[in-house]
N, C-alpha and C positions, 0 to 999 in steps of 0.2 A: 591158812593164813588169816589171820584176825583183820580186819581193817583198822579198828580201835581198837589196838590191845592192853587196854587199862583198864580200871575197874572207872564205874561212872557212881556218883554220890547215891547214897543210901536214899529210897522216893523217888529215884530219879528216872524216865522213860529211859527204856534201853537202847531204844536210839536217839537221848539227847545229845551225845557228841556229835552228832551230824549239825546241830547249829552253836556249838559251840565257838567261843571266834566273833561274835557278831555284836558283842557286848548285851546280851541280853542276863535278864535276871532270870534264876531257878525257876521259879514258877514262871514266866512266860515262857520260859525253853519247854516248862512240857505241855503249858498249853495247847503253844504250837505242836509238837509233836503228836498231841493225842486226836488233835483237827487233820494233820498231816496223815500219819501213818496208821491212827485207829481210825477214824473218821474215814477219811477219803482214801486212806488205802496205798498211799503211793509207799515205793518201795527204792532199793540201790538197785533190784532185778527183777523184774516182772514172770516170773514164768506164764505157760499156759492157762489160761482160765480153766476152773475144772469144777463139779459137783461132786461133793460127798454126800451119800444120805447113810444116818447113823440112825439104831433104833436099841430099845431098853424095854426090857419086862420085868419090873420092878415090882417085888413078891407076888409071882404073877403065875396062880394053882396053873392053868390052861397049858397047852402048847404057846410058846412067845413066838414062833416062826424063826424067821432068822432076825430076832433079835435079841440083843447081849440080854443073859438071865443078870440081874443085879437085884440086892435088899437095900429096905430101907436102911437108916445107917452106916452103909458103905461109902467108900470113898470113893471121888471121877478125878482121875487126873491123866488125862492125855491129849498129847499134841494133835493139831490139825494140819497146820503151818505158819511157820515163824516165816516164810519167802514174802507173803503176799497177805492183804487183807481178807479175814471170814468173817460172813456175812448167814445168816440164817436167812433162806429164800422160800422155806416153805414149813411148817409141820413149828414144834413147839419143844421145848429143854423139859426136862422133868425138874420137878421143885426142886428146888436147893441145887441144883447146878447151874453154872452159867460158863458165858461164852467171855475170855478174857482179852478184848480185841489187840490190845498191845502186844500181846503171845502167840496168838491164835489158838490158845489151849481150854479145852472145856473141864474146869475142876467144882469142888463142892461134894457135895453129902447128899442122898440122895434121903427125902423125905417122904413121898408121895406114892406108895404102891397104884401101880397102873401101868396099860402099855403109851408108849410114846416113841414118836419117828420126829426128826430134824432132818430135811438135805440142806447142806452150806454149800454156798458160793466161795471158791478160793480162787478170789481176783481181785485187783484192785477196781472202782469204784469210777475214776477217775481218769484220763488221758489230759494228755498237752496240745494247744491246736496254737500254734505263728500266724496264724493268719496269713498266707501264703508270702510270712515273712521266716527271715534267718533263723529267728526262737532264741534269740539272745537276750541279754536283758536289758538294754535299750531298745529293743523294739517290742510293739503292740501283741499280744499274746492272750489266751484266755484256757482256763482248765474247761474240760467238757466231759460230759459224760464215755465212759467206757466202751458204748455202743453207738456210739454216732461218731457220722464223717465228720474227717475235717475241713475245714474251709478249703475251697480250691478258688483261686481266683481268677478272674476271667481269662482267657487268652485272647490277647490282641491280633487281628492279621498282621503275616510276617511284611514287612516294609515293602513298597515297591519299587523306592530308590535305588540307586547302586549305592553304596556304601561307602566308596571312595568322594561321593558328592553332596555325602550328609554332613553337616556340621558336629562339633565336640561335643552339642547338648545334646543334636539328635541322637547321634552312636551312644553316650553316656543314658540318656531316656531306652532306647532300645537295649544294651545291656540289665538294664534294671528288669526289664518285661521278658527277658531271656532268663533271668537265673528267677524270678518268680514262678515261669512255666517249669522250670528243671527243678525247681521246692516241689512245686505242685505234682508234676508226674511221681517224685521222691516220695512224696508222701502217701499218695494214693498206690502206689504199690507198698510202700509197707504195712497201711490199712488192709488190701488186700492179705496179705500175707499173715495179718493178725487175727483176722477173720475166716481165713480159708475159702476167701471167694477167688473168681477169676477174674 
């Protein structure tokens, strides 16, 4: 099942119908998309962060090891991933290829006999932090790096009133510090979980 099963304008990022609807103009629509989803990586589904290292012996007499024999003027055209943002995290393309962030696909011609290694980062870039708020869009919010926590806000000690002798504001104030601490726990486990810590 397609989510946008239409074709989208010729030039146009492939997922500009994600902010279609918003009265924006062509070119701002892939503006934003190319800061969005090339740039910073965000996604509809995030899979697992993962390394690829890819390598090339490009007219290359010697043993290449394990890596692909290719010639100068051949052609690269193969997918990385279309899920999630690639990223080159180490090592370098050989000439005339490149990395086409909005595809995740590495295509081009290859020009430069020699060997060459790239590992890519398949992740996004980018994470969402509420602020140990709802994450709505009337409330305080900020994007943050991929590997860092997110905000946990403090916990207050639990009251020592009874609760039948607190007022509307105080019970309304203590609900507020109660579903903040239940964000907070919510969220620190799922960090956990994205991380594979304990």
């Amino acid at each position: 099942m397609q989510l946008y099963p239409y074709d989208v304008p010729d030039g146009a990022h492939p997922l500009a119908w994600t902010l279609y609807g918003y009265g924006l103009d062509p070119t701002t629509i892939n503006r934003l998309c190319r800061h969005l989803y090339d740039n910073l990586g965000a996604r509809l589904h995030l899979p697992e962060p993962r390394d690829v290292t890819m390598g090339w012996a490009v007219d290359w007499a010697l043993d290449p090891g394990d890596r692909d024999i290719a010639h100068v003027g051949h052609t690269l055209d193969i997918g990385l991933g279309f899920d999630t943002a690639v990223t080159i995290i180490d090592g370098a393309l050989p000439p005339g290829i490149r990395l086409e962030a909005h595809t995740g696909r590495l295509v081009g011609v290859f020009k430069q006999a020699g060997l060459y290694r790239a590992t890519f980062r398949l992740a996004p870039r980018i994470k969402y932090d509420p602020l140990g708020g709802p994450g709505g869009p009337d409330t305080a919010g900020k994007w943050i790096p991929l590997d860092q926590p997110r905000y946990t806000p403090p916990a207050d000690p639990a009251p020592a009133r009874d609760l039948a002798a607190m007022t509307p504001q105080e019970l309304e104030a203590l609900i507020v510090q109660a579903q903040q601490a239940q964000r907070a726990g919510l969220l620190r486990d799922a960090d956990r979980e994205s991380t594979g810590g304990d």
